[in-house]
N, C-alpha and C positions, 0 to 999 in steps of 0.2 A: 715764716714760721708761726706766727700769730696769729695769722688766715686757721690754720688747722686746731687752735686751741679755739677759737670762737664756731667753730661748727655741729662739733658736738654733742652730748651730755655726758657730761660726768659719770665717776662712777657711783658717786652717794646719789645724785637725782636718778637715776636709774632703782636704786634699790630705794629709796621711798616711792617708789610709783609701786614696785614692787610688791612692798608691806602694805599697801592702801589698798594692791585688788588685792591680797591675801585676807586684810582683815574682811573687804567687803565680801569675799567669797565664804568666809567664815561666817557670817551672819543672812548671807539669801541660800547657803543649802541643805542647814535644814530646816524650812521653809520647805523648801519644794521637798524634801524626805517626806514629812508630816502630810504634805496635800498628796502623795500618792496612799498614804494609809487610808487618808480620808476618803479619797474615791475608792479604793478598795471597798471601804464600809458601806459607803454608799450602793454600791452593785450589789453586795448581799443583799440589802434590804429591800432594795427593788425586786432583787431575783426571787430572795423570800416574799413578798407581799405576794410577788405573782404567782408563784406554785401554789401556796396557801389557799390564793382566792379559785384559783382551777381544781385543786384539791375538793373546794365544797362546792364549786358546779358538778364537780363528777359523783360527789356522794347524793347530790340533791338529783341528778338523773339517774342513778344507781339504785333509787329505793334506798336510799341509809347508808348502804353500802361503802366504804373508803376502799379505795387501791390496798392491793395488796403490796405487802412489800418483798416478795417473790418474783412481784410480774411489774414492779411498780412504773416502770421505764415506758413496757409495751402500753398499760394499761393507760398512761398519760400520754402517749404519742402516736400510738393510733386508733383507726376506728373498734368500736367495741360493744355491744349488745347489753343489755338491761343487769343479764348476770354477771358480766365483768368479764367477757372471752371477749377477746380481739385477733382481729385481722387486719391486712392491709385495707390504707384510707378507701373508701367507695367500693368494698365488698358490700352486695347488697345483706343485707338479715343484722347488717352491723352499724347502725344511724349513729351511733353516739360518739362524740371524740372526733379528731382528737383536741386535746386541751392542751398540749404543751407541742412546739417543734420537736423540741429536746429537752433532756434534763439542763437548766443553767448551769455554765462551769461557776466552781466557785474559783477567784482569782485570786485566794491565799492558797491553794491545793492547787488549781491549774489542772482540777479533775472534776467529774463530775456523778462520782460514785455515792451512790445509796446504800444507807445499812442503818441500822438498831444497835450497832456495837459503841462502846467507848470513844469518849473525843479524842479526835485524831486518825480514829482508822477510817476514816471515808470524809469526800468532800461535804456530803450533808448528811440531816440523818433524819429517819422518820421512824412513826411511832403507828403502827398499822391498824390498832385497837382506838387509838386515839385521835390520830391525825395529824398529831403534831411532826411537821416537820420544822427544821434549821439547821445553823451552820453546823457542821462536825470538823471544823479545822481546830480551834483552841479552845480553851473555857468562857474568853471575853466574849468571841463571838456566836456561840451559844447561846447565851443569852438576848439576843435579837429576836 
């Protein structure tokens, strides 16, 4: 009978093993909460830099010109001619573009919709008169 009390653990050693991955789970997850915001941020910024900098290749082949924000999708993703008409890539009469594959999703929207409206209603937003595009998910990152 002594054989089966020396085999085991207890029930107290069982519950401090317990409370020790409890607390140590309480202090590595949010950690890793925090590191997926931060790569979130991260990906807008990149994604912003890049349309930004395709943005003023397109104005600087365009004559001046910025995309419109009507056609902003086509005019960045495929081929396009000196006025801003597009066509499918390698129509001839249409050299220019495209600059972007696609619009980048943004990864707090999980969309990748264009508009001039209010933060919040579209994954980004552009400003067609000016050029400015960025995020349109929240007001923090808006300001990127």
């Amino acid at each position: 009978m002594s054989d089966r009390h020396t085999r085991g653990f207890t029930l107290v050693e069982v519950l401090i093993v317990v409370v020790i991955l409890g607390v140590l789970a309480a202090m590595v997850v949010p950690q890793f909460a925090s590191a997926t915001g931060e790569s979130r941020d991260g990906s807008i910024r990149m994604n912003l830099h890049r349309v930004r900098t395709q943005i003023q290749v397109y104005k600087t082949e365009h004559d001046g010109q910025l995309p419109t924000l009507a056609a902003f999708e086509q005019q960045m993703t495929l081929a396009s001619d000196v006025d801003g008409a597009t066509a499918a890539i390698g129509t001839a009469g249409y050299p220019l573009g495209p600059y972007l594959v696609q619009v980048p999703l943004n990864p707090k929207t999980n969309s990748r919709t264009v508009s001039a409206d209010s933060i919040g209603s579209s994954a980004w937003y552009y400003n067609e008169s000016t050029g400015e595009f960025r995020a349109n998910d929240s007001v923090e990152t808006s300001l990127y």
